[in-house]
C-alpha positions as a Python dict, from the first residue, in 0.01 Angstrom:
ca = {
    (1, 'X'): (0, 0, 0),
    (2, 'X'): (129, 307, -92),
    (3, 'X'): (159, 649, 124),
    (4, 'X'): (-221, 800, 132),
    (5, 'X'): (-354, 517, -38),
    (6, 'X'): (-638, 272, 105),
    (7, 'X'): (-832, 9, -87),
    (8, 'X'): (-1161, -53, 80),
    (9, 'X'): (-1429, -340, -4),
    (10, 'X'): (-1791, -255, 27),
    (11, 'X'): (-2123, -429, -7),
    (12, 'X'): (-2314, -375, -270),
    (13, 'X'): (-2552, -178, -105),
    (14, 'X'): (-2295, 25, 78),
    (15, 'X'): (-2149, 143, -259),
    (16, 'X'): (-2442, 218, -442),
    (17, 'X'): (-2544, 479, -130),
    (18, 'X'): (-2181, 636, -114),
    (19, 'X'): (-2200, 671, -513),
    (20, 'X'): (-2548, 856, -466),
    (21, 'X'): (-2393, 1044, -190),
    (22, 'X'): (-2130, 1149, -393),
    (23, 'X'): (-2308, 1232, -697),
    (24, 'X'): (-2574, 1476, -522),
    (25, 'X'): (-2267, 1652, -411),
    (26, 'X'): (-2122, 1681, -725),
    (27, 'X'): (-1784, 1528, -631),
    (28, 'X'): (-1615, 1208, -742),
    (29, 'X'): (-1643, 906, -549),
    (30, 'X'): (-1280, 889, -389),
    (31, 'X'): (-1280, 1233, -295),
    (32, 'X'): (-1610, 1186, -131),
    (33, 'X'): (-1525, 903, 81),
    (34, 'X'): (-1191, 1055, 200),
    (35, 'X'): (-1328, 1344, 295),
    (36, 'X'): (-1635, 1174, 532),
    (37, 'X'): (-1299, 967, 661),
    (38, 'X'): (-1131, 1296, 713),
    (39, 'X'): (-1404, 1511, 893),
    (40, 'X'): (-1482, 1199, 1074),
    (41, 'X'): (-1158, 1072, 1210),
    (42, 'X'): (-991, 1435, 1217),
    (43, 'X'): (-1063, 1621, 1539),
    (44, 'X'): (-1171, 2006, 1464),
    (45, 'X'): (-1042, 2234, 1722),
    (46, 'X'): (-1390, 2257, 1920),
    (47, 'X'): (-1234, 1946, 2107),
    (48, 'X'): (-926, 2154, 2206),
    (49, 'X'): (-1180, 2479, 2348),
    (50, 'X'): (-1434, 2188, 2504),
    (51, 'X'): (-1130, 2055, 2707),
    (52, 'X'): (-1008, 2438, 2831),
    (53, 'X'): (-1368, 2483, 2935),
    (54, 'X'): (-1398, 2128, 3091),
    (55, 'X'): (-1017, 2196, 3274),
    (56, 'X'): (-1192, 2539, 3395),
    (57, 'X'): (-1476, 2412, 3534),
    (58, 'X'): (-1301, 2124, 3704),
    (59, 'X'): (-1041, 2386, 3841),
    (60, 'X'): (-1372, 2649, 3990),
    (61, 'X'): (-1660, 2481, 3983),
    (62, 'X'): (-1873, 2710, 3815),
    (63, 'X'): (-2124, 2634, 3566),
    (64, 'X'): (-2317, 2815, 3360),
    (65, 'X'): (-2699, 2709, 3240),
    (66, 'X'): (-2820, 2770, 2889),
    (67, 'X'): (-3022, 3010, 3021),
    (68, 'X'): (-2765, 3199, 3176),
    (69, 'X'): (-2529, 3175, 2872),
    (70, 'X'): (-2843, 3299, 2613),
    (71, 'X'): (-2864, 3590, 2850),
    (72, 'X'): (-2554, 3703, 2786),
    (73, 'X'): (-2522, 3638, 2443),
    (74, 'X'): (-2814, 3810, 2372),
    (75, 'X'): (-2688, 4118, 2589),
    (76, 'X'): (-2373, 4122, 2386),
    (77, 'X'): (-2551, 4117, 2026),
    (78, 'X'): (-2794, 4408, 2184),
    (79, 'X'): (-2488, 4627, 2248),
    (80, 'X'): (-2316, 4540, 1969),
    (81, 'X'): (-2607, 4659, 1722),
    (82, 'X'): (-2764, 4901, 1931),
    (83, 'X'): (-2819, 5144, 1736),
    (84, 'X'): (-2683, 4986, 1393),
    (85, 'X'): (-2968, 4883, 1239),
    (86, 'X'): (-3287, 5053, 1121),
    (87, 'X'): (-3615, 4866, 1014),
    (88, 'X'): (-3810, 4973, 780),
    (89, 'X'): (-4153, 4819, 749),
    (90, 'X'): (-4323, 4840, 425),
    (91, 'X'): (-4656, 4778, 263),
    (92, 'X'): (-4744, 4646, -62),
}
């Protein structure tokens, strides 16, 4: 096997779905399958900022609910466009 290079078997079934898979997305069937392999088996670096939150609540103890978090968010996009944006309501 060479460097980058896999050779997969699939049931019939299986390949027939990938195929349709990769045809509504308008990409060839290799490049389609590596890249659900990639995204899949590649961590993003979400994991990295979900461990520094877990390590800080671990290290405090504080929590936040989704309630609490929405709140804030919501404060934040208030101030941020406060005043930014105009609405015009027409009729037709």
């Amino acid at each position: 096997m060479a460097d980058g290079e896999v050779t997969m078997k699939l049931d019939a079934k299986a390949l027939e779905r990938l195929r349709q898979a990769a045809d509504a997305a308008g990409q060839p069937v290799e490049q389609y399958a590596a890249e659900l392999i990639s995204d899949y088996l590649v961590p993003d670096d979400s994991l990295a900022e979900d461990l520094k939150i877990l390590e800080e609540y671990d290290r405090t103890g504080i929590s936040y609910s989704v309630e609490e978090a929405m709140a804030v968010f919501d404060a934040a996009v208030k101030r941020r466009f406060e005043g930014s944006l105009t609405l015009t309501a027409t009729r037709s």
